[in-house]
C-alpha positions in Angstrom: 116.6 116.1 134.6 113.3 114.1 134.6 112.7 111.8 137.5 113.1 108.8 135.1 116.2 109.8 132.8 117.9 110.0 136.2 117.0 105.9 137.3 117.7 105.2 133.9 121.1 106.0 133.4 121.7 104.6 137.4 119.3 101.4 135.7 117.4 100.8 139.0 113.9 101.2 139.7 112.7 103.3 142.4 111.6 100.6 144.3 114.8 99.1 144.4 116.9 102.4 144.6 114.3 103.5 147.8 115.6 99.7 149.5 119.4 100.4 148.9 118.8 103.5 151.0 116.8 103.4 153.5 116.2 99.6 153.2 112.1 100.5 152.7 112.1 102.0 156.1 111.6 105.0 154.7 110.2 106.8 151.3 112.6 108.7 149.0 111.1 111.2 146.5 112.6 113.0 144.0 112.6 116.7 144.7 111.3 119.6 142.7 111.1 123.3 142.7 107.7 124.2 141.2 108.0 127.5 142.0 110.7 127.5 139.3 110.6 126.7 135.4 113.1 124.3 135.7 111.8 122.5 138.6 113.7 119.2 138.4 116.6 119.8 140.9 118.4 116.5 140.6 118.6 114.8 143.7 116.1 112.8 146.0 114.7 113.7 149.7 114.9 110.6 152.0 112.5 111.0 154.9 110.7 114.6 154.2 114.6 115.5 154.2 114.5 115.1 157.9 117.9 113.1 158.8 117.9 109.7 160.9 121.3 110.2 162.5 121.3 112.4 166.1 123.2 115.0 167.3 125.8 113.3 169.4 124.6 114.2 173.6 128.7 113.2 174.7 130.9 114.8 172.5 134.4 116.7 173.4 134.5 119.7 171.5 136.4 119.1 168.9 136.0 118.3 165.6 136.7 114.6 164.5 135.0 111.1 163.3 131.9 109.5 165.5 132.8 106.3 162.9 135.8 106.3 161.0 135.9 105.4 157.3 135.6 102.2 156.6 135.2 99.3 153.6 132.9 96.7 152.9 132.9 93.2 152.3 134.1 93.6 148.3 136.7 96.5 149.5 134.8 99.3 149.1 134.2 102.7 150.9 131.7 102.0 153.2 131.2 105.7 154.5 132.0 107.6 158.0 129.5 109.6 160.2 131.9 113.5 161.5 131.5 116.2 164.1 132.4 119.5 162.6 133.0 122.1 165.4 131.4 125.7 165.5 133.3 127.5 163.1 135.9 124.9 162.0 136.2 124.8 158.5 139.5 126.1 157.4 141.4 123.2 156.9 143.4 122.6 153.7 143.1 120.6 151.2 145.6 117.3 151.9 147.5 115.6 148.7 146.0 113.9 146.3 145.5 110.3 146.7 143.1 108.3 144.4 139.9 105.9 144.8 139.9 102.1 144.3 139.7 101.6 140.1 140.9 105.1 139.3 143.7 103.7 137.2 141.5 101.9 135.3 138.9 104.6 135.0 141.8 106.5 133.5 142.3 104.3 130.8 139.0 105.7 129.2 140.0 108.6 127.0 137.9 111.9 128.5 137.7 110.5 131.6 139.1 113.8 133.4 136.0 116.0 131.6 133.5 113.9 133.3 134.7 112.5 136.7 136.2 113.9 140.0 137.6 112.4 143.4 135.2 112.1 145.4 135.1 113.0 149.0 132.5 111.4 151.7 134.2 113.9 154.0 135.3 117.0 152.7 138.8 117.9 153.3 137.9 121.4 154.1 136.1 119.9 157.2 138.8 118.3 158.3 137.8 115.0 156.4 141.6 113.9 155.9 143.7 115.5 158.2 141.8 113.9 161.2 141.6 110.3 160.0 143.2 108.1 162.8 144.8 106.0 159.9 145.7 107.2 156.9 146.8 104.3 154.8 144.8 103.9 152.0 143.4 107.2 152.3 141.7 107.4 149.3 140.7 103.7 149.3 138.6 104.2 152.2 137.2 108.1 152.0 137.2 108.6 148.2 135.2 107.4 145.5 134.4 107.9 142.1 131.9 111.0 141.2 130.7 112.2 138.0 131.9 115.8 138.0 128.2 116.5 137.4 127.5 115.5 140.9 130.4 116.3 142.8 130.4 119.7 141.5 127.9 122.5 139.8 130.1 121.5 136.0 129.7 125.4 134.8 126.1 125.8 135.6 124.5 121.9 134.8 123.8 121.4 138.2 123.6 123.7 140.9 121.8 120.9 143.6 125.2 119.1 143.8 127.7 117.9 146.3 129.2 121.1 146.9 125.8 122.2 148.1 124.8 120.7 150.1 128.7 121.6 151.6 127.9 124.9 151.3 124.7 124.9 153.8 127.1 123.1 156.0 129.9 125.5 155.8 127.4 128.4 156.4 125.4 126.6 159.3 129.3 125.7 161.1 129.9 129.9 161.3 127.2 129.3 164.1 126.9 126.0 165.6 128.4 122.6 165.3 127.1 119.8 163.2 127.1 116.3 162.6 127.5 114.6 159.1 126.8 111.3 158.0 128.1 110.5 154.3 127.3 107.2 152.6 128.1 105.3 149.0 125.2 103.5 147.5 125.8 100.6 145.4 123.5 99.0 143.4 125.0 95.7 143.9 128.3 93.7 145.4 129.5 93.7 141.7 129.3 97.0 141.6 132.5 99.0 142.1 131.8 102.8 141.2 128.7 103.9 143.7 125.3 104.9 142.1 125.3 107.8 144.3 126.1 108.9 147.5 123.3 109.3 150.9 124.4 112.5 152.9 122.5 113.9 156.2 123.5 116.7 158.5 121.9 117.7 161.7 122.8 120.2 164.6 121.6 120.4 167.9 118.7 122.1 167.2 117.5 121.0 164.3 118.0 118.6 160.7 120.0 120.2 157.8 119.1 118.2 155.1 119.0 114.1 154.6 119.6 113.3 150.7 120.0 110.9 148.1 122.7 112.4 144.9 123.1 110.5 141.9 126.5 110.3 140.5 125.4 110.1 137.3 126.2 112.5 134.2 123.5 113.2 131.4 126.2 112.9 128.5 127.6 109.4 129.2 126.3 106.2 130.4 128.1 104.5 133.2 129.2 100.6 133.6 129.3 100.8 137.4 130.7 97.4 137.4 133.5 97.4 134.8 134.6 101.2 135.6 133.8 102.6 132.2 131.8 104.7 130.2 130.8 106.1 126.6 129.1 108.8 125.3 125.0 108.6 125.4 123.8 108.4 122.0 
């Protein structure tokens, strides 16, 4: 998608989406491929995709939270910053617990061909099984995600979530690595994030530090109310 069908359907200027990230400190730009035909790749690089957060210097060795999943002042996820250990990603998948407005999401007829659960740390890492407390699970480390953006949604796009897990799954085969994973609201009204920030680093060197919209190019969003309808 085009640079500015993406901030219109999260209705935010850049400006304003590049303060709700990295509060102006640093410049987001939208990345593109133009080695490729289709070079709009659907998400934005924060910082010359070089993360902020640090490898952790004292850590114990295994894999666990640095900050724990938290919420915000209007009850909603927050986000949670995770050590994944050298080759620990086999963990599986816990049950299924649901994000803050889900019910009411599901009141909108289609709304399981366009949105997904949401993880800020993915299961397979370990994201639920090492919580400390796991009341409200899916209060504090879910949210809701287009299925656009959470996953590649048969082809539409490939630049998702589950890409950027991917480099980390592969990178974790050889050497640990920290994750940072962060909702982005455009408001306090707001209760279904805009998109989510997500860095990784290792020891050695930055992964990635990225911007995702959770949008989906066939509906328009109410972020506040927890709805949707088709785009016209």
């Amino acid at each position: 998608m085009e640079e500015k069908k993406i901030l219109k359907l999260l209705r935010v200027r850049k400006k304003h989406l590049n303060k709700k990230v990295s509060e102006e400190k640093l410049k987001i730009r939208y990345c593109r491929n133009f080695s490729s035909t289709k070079n709009e790749l659907n998400y934005f690089v924060v910082n010359n995709n070089i993360a902020e957060i640090s490898f952790p210097k004292e850590r114990d060795e295994e894999t666990g939270y640095i900050k724990e999943h938290s919420t915000d002042n209007q009850d909603r996820p927050s986000g949670a910053r995770y050590f994944i250990k050298q080759g620990d990603v086999s963990y599986p998948r816990s049950g299924k617990v649901t994000p803050s407005y889900w019910n009411k999401l599901k009141r909108t007829p289609d709304y399981d061909k366009y949105f997904r659960r949401g993880h800020l740390i993915a299961s397979t890492f370990g994201g639920d099984k090492k919580m400390s407390d796991k009341s409200n699970r899916g209060k504090k480390s879910q949210f809701i995600q287009t299925k656009w953006s959470n996953e590649n949604d048969n082809g539409r796009n490939p630049c998702c979530q589950w890409r950027f897990e991917d480099i980390i799954k592969k990178t974790v085969k050889n050497c640990s690595v920290c994750i940072d994973s962060r909702p982005i609201y455009r408001n306090k009204a707001d209760v279904i994030p805009i998109g989510v920030h997500l860095q990784a680093v290792t020891k050695e060197r930055s992964l990635f530090n990225v911007f995702l919209p959770n949008i989906d190019p066939n509906i328009l969003i109410d972020y506040k109310k927890c709805t949707f309808k088709p785009k016209k």
